[in-house]
Each structure stands twice: as structure tokens, then as C-alpha cells.
Backbone bond lengths (Angstrom), bond angles and torsions (degrees), N, CA, C in turn:
res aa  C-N    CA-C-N  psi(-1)  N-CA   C-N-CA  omega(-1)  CA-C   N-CA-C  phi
1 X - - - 1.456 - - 1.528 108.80 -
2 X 1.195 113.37 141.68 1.587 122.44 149.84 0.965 146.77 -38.36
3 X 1.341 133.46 109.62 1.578 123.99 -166.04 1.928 95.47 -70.16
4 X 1.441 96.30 137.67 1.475 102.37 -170.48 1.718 100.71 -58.41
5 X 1.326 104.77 161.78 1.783 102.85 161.20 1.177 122.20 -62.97
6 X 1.576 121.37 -53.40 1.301 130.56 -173.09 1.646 120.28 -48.23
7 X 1.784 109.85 -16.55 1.130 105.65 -158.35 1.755 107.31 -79.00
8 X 1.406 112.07 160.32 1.650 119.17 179.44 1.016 132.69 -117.84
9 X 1.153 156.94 143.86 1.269 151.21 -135.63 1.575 115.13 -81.87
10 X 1.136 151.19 162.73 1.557 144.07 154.17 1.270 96.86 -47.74
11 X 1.255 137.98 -68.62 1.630 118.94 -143.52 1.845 93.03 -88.51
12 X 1.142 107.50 -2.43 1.697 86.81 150.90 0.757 131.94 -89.42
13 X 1.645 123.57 -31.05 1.413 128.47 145.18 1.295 123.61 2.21
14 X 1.435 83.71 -94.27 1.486 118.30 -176.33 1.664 89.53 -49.37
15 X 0.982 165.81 -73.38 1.585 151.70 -131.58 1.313 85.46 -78.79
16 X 1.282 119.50 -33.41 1.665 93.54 -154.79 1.745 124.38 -86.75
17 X 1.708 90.12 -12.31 1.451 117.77 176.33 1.383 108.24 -80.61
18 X 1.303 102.47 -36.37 2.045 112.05 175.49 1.627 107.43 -62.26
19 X 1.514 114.95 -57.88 1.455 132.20 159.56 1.813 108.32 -23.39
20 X 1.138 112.67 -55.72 1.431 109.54 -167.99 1.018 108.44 -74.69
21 X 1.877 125.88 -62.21 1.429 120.46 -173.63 1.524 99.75 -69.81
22 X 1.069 127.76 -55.93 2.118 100.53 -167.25 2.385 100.01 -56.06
23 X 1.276 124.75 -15.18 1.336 109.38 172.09 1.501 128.45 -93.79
24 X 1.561 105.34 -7.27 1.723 112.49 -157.16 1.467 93.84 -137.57
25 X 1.617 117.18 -80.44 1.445 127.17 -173.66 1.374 94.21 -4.28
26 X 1.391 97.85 -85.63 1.726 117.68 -155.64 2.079 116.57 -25.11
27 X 1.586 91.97 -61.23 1.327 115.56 178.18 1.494 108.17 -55.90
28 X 1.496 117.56 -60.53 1.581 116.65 168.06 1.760 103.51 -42.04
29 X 1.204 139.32 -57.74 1.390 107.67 -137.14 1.827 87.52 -119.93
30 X 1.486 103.36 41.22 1.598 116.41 153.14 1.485 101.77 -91.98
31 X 1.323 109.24 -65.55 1.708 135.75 -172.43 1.335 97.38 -59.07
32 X 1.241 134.79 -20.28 1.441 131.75 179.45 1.465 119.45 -108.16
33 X 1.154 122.83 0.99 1.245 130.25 -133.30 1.233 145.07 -15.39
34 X 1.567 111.38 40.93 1.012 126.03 173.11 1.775 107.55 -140.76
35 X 1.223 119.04 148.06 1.751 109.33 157.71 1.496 122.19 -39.22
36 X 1.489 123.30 126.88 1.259 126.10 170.83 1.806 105.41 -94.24
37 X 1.480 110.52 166.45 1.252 134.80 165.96 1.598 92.81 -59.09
38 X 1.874 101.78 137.67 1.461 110.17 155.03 1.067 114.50 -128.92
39 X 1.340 116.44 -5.89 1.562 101.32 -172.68 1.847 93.33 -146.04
40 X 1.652 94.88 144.97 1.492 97.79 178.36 1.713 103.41 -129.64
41 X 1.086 92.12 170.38 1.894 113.13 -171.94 1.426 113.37 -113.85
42 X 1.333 130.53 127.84 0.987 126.01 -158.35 1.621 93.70 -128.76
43 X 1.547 111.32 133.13 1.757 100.26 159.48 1.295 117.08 -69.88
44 X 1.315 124.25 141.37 1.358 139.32 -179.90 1.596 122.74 -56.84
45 X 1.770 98.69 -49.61 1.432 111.85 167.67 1.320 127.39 -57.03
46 X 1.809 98.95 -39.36 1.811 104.93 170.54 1.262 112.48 -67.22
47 X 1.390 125.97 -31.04 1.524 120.85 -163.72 1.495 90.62 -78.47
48 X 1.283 112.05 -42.34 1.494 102.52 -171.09 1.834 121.84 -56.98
49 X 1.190 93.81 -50.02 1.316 111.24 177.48 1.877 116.70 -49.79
50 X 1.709 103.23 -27.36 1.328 115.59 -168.51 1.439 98.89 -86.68
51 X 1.425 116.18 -38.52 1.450 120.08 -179.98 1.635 106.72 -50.08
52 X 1.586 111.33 -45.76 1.741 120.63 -129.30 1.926 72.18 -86.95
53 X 1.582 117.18 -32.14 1.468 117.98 -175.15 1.861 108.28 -78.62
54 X 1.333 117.36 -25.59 1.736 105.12 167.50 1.829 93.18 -78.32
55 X 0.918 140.24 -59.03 1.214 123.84 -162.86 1.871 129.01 -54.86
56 X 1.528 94.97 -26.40 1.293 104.97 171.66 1.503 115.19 -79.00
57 X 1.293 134.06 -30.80 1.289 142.48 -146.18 1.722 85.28 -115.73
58 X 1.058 125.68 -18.35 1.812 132.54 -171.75 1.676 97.18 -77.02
59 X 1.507 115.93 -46.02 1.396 138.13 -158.23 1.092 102.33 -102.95
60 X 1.180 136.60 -20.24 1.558 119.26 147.46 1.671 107.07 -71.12
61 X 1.208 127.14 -69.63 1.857 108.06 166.09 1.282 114.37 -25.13
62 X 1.624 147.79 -16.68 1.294 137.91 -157.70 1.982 116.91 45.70
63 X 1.420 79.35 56.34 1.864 108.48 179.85 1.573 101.53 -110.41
64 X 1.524 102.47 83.82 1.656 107.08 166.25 1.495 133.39 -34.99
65 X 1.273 104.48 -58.18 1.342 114.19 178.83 1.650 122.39 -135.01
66 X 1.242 109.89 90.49 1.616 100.16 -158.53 1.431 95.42 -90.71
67 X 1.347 96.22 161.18 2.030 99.32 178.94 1.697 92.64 -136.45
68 X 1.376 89.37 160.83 1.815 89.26 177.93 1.672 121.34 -132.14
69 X 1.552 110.22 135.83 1.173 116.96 -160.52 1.284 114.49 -100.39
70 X 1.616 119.58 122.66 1.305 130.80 157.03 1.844 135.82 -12.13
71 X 0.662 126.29 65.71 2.098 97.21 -179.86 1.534 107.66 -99.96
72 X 1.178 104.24 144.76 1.600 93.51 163.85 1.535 95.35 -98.13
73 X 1.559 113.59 178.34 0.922 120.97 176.71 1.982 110.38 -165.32
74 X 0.991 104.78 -152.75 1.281 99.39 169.31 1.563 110.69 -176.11
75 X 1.553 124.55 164.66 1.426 154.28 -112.15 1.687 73.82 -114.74
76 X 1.283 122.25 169.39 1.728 124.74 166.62 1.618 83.06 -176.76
77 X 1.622 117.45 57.51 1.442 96.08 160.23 1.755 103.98 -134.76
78 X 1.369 105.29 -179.90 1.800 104.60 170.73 1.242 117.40 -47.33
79 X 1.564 137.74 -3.79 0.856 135.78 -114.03 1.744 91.87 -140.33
80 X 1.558 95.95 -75.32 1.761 113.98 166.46 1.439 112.12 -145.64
81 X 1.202 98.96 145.18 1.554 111.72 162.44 1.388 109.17 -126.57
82 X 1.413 115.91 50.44 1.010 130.01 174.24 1.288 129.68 -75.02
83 X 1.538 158.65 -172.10 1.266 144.72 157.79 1.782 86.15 -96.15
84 X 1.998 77.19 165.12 1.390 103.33 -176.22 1.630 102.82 -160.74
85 X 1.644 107.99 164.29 1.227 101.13 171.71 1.356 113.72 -135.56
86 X 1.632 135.22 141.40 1.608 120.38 173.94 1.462 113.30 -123.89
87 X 0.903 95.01 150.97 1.559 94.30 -175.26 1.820 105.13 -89.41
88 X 0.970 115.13 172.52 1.760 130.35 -160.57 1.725 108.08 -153.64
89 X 1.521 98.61 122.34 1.368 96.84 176.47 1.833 127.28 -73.14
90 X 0.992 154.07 113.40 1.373 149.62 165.52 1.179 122.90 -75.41
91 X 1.615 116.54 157.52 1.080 109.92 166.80 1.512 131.94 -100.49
92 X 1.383 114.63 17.42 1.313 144.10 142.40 1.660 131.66 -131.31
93 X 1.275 95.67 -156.41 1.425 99.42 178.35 1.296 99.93 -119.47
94 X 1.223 130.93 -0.88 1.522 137.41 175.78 1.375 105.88 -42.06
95 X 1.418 117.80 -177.78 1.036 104.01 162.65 1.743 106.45 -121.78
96 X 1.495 120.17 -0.91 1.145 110.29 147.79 1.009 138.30 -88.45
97 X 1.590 107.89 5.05 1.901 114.35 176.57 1.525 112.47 -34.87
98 X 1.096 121.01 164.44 1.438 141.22 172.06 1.556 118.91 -80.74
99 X 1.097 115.79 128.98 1.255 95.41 177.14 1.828 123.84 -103.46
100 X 1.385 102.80 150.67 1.490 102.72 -175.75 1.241 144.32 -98.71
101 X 1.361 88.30 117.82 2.095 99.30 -149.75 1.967 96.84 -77.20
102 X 0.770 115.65 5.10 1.571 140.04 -167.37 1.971 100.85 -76.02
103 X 1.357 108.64 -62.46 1.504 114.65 171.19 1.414 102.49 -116.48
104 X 1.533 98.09 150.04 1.341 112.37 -158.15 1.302 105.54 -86.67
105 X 1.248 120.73 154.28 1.752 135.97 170.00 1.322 123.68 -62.76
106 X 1.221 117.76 146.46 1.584 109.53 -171.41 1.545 112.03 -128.47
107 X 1.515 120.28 140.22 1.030 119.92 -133.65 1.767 97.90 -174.45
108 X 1.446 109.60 55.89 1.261 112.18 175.82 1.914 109.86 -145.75
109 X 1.439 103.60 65.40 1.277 119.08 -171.67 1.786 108.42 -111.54
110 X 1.303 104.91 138.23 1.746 98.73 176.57 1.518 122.00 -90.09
111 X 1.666 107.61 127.17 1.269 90.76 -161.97 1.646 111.35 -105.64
112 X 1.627 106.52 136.98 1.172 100.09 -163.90 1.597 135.46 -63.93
113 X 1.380 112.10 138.09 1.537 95.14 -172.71 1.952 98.61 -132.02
114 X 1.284 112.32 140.64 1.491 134.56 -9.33 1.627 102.02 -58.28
115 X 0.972 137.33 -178.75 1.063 162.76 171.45 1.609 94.46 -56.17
116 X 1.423 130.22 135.38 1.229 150.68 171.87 1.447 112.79 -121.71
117 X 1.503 108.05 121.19 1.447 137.88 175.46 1.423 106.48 -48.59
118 X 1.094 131.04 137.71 1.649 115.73 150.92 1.522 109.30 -93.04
């Protein structure tokens, strides 16, 4: 197989993960007062499986090409108020597509603790 186009190098990676915590981290885990989660792990098989389930449920709507959108968000229970992230189905890959409240969001990723560098 082909290495996709979209993909980016490690040391861009790495800048762009450096980029966030020296601009955000810091400020988040003043306001929080503790370190938050930045990065989560996703099983491959679930994501896959979640994809193969927006694409089926997209194509019954007669949704050509659905793309799916990022949010972070975060936890507000006794439990965690941790960060988190879910993914969201679209009805493109645009980036003003709409998003589709139609199939549900997925949102079963482990989030790393402490927090791991890339």
C-alpha cells in the first residue's frame, strides 16, 4: 500500500505537539489546576469498524462522501473532568460541511495519563 498523501513527517509531528503544549498545556492546567490529557489512543479495529458504520448509515441518507470532524471536549463528572476527544460524522470533507446529528459520534478513546510527549 501507499503511504497516504496527507501523511507528515515525525519532526513535524513533534513541532506541532511542542507548538501546543509551550501555547495551551500551560494555560489549561493553570485554569484546571492540575495537568490535563492531550493525547488519546484509539483501537484501530474500533475506528475502523466506526468508519465502515458512518459510511454505511451516510449512504443510506444518499451522503456521497462523508468526512469526519474532530472536537475536543471534556469530562464534567465526579468521575473526570478530564479532556477528551469525539469524532463527528460530516457530510463532507469540507471544512464547512454540516455535521450529522443523524449517526452518532464516537468517543471511546484512552486518554493518556500522565500525558505523553510525541
Amino acid at each position: 500500500m501507499t503511504k497516504p498523501a496527507k501523511c507528515i513527517g515525525v519532526d513535524l509531528a513533534r513541532d506541532l505537539q511542542d507548538n501546543w503544549v509551550n501555547t495551551r498545556a500551560r494555560d489549561i492546567e493553570r485554569a484546571q489546576g492540575a495537568k490535563d490529557t492531550r493525547e488519546f489512543t484509539f483501537n484501530i479495529d474500533e475506528l475502523q469498524e466506526y468508519i465502515e458504520y458512518v459510511k454505511s448509515e451516510a449512504k443510506k441518507q444518499d451522503i456521497k462522501t462523508p468526512g469526519l470532524r474532530l472536537y475536543f471536549a471534556a469530562y464534567n463528572s465526579s468521575e473526570s473532568k478530564k479532556a477528551t476527544v469525539f469524532l463527528c460524522p460530516t457530510e463532507s470533507d469540507s471544512k464547512k460541511a454540516n455535521n450529522i446529528y443523524t449517526i452518532d459520534p464516537f468517543n471511546r478513546s484512552t486518554g493518556g495519563w500522565p500525558p505523553k510527549s510525541y
